[in-house]
C-alpha positions as CSV (number, residue, x, y, z in Angstrom):
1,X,-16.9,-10.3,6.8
2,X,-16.3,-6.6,7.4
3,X,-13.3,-4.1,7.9
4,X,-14.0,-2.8,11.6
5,X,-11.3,-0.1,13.2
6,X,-9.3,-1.9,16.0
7,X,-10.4,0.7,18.4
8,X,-13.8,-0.1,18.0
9,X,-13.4,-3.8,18.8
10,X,-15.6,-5.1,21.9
11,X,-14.4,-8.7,23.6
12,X,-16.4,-11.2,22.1
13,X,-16.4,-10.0,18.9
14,X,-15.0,-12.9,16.0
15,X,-11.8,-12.4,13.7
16,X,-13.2,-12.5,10.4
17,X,-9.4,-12.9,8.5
18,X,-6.4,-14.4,10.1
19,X,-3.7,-11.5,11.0
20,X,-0.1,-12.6,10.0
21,X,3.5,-11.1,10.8
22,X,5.6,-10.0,7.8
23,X,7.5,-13.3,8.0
24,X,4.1,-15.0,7.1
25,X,3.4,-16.6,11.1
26,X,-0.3,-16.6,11.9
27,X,-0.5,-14.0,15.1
28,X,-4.6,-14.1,15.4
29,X,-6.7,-17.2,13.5
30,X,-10.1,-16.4,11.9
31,X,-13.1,-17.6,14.2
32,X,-10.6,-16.5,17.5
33,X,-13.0,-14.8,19.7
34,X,-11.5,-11.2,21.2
35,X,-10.9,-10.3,24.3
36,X,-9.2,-7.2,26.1
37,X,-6.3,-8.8,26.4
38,X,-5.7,-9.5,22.1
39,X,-7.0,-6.1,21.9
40,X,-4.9,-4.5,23.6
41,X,-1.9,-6.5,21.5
42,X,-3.6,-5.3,18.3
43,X,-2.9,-1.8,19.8
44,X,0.6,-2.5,20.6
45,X,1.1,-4.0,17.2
46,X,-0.2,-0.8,15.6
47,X,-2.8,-2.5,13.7
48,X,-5.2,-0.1,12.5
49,X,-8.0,-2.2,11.0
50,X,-9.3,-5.6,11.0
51,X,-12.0,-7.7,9.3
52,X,-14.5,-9.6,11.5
53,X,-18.0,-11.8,10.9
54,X,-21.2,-10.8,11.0
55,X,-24.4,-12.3,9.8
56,X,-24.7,-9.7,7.1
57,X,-21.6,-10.5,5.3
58,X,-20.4,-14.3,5.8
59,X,-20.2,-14.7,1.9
60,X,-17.7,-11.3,1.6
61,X,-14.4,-12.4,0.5
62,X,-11.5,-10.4,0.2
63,X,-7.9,-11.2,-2.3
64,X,-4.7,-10.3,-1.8
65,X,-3.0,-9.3,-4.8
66,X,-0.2,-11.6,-5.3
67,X,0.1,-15.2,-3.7
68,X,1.7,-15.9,0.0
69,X,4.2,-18.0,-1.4
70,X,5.6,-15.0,-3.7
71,X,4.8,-12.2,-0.8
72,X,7.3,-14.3,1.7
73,X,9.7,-14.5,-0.9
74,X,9.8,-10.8,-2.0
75,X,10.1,-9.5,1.4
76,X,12.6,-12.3,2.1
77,X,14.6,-10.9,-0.9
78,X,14.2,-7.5,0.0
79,X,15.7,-7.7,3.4
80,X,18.7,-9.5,1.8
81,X,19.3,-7.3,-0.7
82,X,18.8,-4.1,1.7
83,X,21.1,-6.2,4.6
84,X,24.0,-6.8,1.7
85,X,24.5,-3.2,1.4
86,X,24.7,-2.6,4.8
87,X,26.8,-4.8,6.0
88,X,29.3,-3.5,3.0
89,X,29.1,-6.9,1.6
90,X,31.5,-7.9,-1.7
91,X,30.6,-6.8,-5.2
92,X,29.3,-10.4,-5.8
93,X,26.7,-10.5,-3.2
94,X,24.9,-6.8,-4.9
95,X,25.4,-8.6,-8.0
96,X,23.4,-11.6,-6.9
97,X,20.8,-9.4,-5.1
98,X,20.7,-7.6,-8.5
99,X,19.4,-11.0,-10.2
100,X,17.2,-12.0,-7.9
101,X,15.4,-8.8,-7.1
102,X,14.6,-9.1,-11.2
103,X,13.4,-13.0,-10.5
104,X,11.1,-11.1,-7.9
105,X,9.6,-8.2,-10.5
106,X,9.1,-10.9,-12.8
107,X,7.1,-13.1,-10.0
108,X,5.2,-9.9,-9.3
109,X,4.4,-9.0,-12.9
110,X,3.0,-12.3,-13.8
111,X,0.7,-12.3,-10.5
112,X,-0.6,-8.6,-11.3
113,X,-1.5,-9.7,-14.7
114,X,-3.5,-13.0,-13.6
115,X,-5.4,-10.7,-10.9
116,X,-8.0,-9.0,-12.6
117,X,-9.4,-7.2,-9.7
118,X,-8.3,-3.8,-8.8
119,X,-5.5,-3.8,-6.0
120,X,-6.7,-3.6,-2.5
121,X,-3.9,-3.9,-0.1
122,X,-6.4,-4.0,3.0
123,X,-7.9,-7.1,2.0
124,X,-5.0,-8.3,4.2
125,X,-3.6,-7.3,7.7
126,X,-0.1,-7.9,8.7
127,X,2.1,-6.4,11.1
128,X,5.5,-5.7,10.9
129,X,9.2,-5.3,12.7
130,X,10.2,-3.0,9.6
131,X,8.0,-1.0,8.2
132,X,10.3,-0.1,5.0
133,X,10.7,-3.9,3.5
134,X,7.0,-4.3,4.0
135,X,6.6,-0.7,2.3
136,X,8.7,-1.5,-0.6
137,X,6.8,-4.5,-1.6
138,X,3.4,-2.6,-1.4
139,X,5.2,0.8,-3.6
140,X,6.2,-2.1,-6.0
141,X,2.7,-3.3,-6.5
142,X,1.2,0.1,-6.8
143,X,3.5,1.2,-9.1
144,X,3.6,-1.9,-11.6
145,X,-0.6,-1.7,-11.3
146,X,-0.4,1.9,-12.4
147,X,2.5,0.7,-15.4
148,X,0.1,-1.7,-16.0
149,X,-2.7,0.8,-16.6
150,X,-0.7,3.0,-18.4
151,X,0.2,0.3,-21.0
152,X,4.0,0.3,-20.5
153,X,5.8,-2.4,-22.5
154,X,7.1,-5.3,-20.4
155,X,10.7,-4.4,-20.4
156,X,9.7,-0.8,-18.4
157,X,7.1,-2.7,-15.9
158,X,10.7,-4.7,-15.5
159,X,12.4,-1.5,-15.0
160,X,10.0,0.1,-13.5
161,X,9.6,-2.9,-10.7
162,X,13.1,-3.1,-10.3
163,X,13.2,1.3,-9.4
164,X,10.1,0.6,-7.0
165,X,11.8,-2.2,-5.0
166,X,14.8,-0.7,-4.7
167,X,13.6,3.2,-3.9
168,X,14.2,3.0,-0.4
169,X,17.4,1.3,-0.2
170,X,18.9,4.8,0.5
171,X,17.5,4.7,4.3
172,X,19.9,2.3,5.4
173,X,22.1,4.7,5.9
174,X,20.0,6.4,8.4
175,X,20.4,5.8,11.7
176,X,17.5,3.6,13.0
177,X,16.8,6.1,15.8
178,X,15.9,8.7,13.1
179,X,14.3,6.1,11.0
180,X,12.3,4.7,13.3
181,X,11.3,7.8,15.8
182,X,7.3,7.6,16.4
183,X,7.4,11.3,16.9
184,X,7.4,14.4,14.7
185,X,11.1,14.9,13.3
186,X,12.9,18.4,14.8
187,X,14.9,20.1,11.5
188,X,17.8,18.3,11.7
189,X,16.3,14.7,11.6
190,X,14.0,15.6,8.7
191,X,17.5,16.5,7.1
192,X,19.0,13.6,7.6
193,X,15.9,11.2,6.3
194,X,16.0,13.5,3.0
195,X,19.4,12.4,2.1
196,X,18.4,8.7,1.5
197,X,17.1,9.6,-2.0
198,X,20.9,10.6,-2.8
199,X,22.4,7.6,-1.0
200,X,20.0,5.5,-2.8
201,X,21.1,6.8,-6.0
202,X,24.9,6.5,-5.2
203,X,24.3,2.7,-4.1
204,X,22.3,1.6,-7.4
205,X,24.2,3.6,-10.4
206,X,26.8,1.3,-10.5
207,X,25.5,-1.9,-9.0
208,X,25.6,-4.7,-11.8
209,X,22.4,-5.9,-13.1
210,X,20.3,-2.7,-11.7
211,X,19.5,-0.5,-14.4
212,X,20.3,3.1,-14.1
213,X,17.0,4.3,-14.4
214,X,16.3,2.5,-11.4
215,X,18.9,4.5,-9.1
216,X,17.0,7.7,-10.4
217,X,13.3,6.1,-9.0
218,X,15.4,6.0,-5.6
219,X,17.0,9.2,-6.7
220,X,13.3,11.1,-7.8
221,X,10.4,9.2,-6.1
222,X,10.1,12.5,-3.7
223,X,10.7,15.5,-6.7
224,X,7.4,17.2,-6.9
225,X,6.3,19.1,-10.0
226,X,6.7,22.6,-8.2
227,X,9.9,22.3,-7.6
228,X,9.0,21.9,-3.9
229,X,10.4,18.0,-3.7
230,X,14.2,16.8,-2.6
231,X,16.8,16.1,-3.3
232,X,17.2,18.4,-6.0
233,X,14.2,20.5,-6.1
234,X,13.2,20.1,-9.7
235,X,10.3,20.5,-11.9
236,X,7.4,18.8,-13.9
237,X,9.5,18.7,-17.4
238,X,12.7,17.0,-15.4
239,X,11.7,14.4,-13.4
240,X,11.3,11.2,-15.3
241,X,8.0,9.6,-15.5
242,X,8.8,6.5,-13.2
243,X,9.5,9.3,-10.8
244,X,6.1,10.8,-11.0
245,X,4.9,7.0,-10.9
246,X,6.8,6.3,-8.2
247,X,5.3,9.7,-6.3
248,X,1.7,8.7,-6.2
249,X,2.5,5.2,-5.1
250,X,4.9,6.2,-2.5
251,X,2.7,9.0,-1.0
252,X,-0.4,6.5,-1.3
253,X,1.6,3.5,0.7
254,X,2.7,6.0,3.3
255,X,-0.5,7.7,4.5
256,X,-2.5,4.1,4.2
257,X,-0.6,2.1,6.1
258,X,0.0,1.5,9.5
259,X,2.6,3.5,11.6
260,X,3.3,4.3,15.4
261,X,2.8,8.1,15.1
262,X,-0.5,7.4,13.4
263,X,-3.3,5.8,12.2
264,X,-3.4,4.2,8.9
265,X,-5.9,6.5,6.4
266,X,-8.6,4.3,4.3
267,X,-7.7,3.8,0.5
268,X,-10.6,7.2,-0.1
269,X,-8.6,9.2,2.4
270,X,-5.4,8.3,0.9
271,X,-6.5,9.5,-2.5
272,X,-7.7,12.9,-1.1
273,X,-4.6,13.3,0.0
274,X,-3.2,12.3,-3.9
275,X,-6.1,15.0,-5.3
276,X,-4.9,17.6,-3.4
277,X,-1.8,17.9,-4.9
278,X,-2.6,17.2,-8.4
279,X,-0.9,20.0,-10.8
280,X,1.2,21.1,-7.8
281,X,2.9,18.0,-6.6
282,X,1.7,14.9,-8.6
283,X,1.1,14.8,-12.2
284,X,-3.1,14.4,-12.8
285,X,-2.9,11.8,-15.3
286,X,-0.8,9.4,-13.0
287,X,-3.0,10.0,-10.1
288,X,-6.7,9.2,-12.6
289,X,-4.8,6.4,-13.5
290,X,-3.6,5.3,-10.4
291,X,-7.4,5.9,-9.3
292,X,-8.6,3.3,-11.9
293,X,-6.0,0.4,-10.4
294,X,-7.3,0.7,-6.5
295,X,-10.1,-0.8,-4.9
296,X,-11.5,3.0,-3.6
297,X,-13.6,2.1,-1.2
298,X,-12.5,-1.7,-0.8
299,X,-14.9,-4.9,0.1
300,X,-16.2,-5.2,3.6
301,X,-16.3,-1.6,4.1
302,X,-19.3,-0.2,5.7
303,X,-20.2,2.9,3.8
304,X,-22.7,5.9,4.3
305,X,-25.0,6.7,1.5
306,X,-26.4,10.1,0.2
307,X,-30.0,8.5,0.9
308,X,-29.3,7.4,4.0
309,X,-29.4,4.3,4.0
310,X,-26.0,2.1,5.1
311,X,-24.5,-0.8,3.7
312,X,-21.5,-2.7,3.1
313,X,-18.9,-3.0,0.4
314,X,-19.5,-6.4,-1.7
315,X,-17.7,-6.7,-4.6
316,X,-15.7,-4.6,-7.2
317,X,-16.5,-3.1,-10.5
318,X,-12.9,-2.9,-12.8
319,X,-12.1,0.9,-13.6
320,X,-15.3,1.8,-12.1
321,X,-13.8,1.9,-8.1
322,X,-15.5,4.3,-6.9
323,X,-18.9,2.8,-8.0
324,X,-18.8,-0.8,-6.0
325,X,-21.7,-3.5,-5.3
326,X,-23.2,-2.8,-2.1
327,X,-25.0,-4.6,0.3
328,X,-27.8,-2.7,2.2
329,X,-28.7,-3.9,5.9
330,X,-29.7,-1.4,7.8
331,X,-33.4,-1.2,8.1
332,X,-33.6,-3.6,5.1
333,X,-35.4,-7.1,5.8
334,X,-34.1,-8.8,3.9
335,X,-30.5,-7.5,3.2
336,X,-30.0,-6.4,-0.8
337,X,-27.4,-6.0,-3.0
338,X,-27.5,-2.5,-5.6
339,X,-25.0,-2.1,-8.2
340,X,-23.9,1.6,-8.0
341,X,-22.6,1.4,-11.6
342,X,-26.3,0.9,-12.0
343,X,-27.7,3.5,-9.5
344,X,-26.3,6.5,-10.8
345,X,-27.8,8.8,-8.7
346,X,-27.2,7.4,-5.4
347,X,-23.9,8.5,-4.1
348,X,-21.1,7.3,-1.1
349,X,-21.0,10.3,1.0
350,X,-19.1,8.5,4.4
351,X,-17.2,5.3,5.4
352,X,-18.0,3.9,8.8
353,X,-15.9,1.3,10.5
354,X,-16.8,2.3,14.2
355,X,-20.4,0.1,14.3
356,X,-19.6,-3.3,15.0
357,X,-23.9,-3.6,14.9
């Protein structure tokens, strides 16, 4: 199978991966045929990308990260936890949220270590009623990969998970019209989304069994090393490294996934974006780092070689994601596999996922 931009889709074209909701309920089964009428809802659902069969790529798998079983149960937990705040619930309830959202790092911990492939959170398409559960969960995971490659012992993953989960928790005290407007904030909106990294802060620092240093990821995660970040504007030496972790994995999340104002960037794009600001706004050895953990350009892409010659994404080399196993088709009888660890010299130049031929 192979990742193909929902815009693209033509009826009769066949769901390569089935397309859940965040609650885990099958929306669109793999072998389902399309037609106008489920492309359309794909729109509607603001599904950017999705992967379909072909007769070049039938043996293409792709992996999510972590199991199905744990991803319902995070989400599940993060909802709770967010909702108990909300609704100003006792001391006891935070306190329980506090245990289990350390039951959940743990979960997530153990499944990042047992997957040996670099993450690729394409590799599966959901949609969503609330985009910031679903984003929390996929910061978590980012950040704990890039812990991971950074060598951090296991009780600052724990931490460090626990920051990540929690670094949005802040927005609940904006109102969902804000939150949730699928145009361009005026002044005075943007205002009022930048104080959920202080709210954040005030709702962790004291809650039991949440480490401080977790209230200062919800308090940091959008400081930038010029100074040039909220809430408090400061600089490279100040801002604690889970907050330069938590940066690059919050900036990543945000332009790669799917939103109503826009189009979800591919994982290359996304990392562009990261490049640009490294020295001014994210610190260069957490971004080469975080480059090392992510599947660049990720299996069942169809991508554009300096030769000219097209092919598609097959497998993954580990801290080697940028140089992937690809599977050339076009004007190739029979279809080959080249290992660009291997191939030096040939180089991806463009990603394609407009040719459903």
């Amino acid at each position: 199978m192979r990742v193909i931009a929902t815009k693209s889709l033509e009826p009769g074209t066949i769901l390569g991966k089935t397309i859940f909701n965040e609650n885990g309920q099958v929306l669109l089964s793999r072998g389902v045929a399309f037609t106008s009428r489920v492309i359309e809802r794909l729109d509607k659902y603001d599904i950017t990308y999705v992967y379909i069969e072909d007769g070049h790529t039938e043996d293409i798998e792709t992996q999510y990260p972590i199991s199905e079983k744990v991803r319902m149960k995070a989400i599940k937990s993060i909802k709770d936890s967010f909702s108990s705040v909300n609704e100003q619930s006792n001391h006891f309830v935070f306190e329980k949220s506090g245990r289990e959202m350390r039951g959940i790092v743990r979960s997530l911990m153990n499944e990042l270590r047992d997957h040996n492939e670099v993450i690729s959170l394409l590799s599966d398409v959901f949609t969503y009623d609330d985009y910031i559960f679903t984003h929390s969960l996929n910061v978590t995971m980012y950040a704990l990969a890039l812990g991971k490659e950074l060598q951090l012992p296991a009780q600052k993953m724990e931490e460090l998970g626990l920051g990540a989960i929690l670094h949005d928790i802040g927005k609940i005290t904006v109102p969902k019209e804000v939150l949730l407007k699928p145009e361009k904030l005026n002044e005075e909106e943007f205002e009022i989304i930048k104080n959920h990294s202080e709210a954040g802060f005030e709702i962790l620092r004291n809650a039991p069994n949440i480490p401080l240093v977790a209230a200062h990821c919800a308090y940091q995660h959008h400081e930038r090393l010029n100074g040039s970040g909220y809430p408090r504007g400061i600089e490279e030496n100040e801002i604690h490294l889970f907050g330069k972790i938590l940066a690059v994995a919050d900036v990543f999340d945000a332009v790669t996934s799917n939103r109503v104002y826009r189009d979800a960037m591919l994982p290359h794009e996304g990392l562009e974006v990261l490049y640009s600001g490294v020295g001014t706004l994210f610190d260069r050895k957490m971004v080469e780092a975080f480059r090392r953990c992510i599947a660049v350009y990720p299996s069942g892409l169809t991508v554009g070689l300096d030769d000219g010659r097209k092919g598609v994404v097959v497998r993954q080399h580990p801290h080697l994601c940028d140089r992937p196993i690809i599977r050339v088709w076009e004007n190739a009888e029979p279809a080959y596999d080249m290992d660009l660890s291997k191939e030096l010299n040939i180089v991806i130049t463009n990603c394609d996922t407009t040719s459903l031929s």
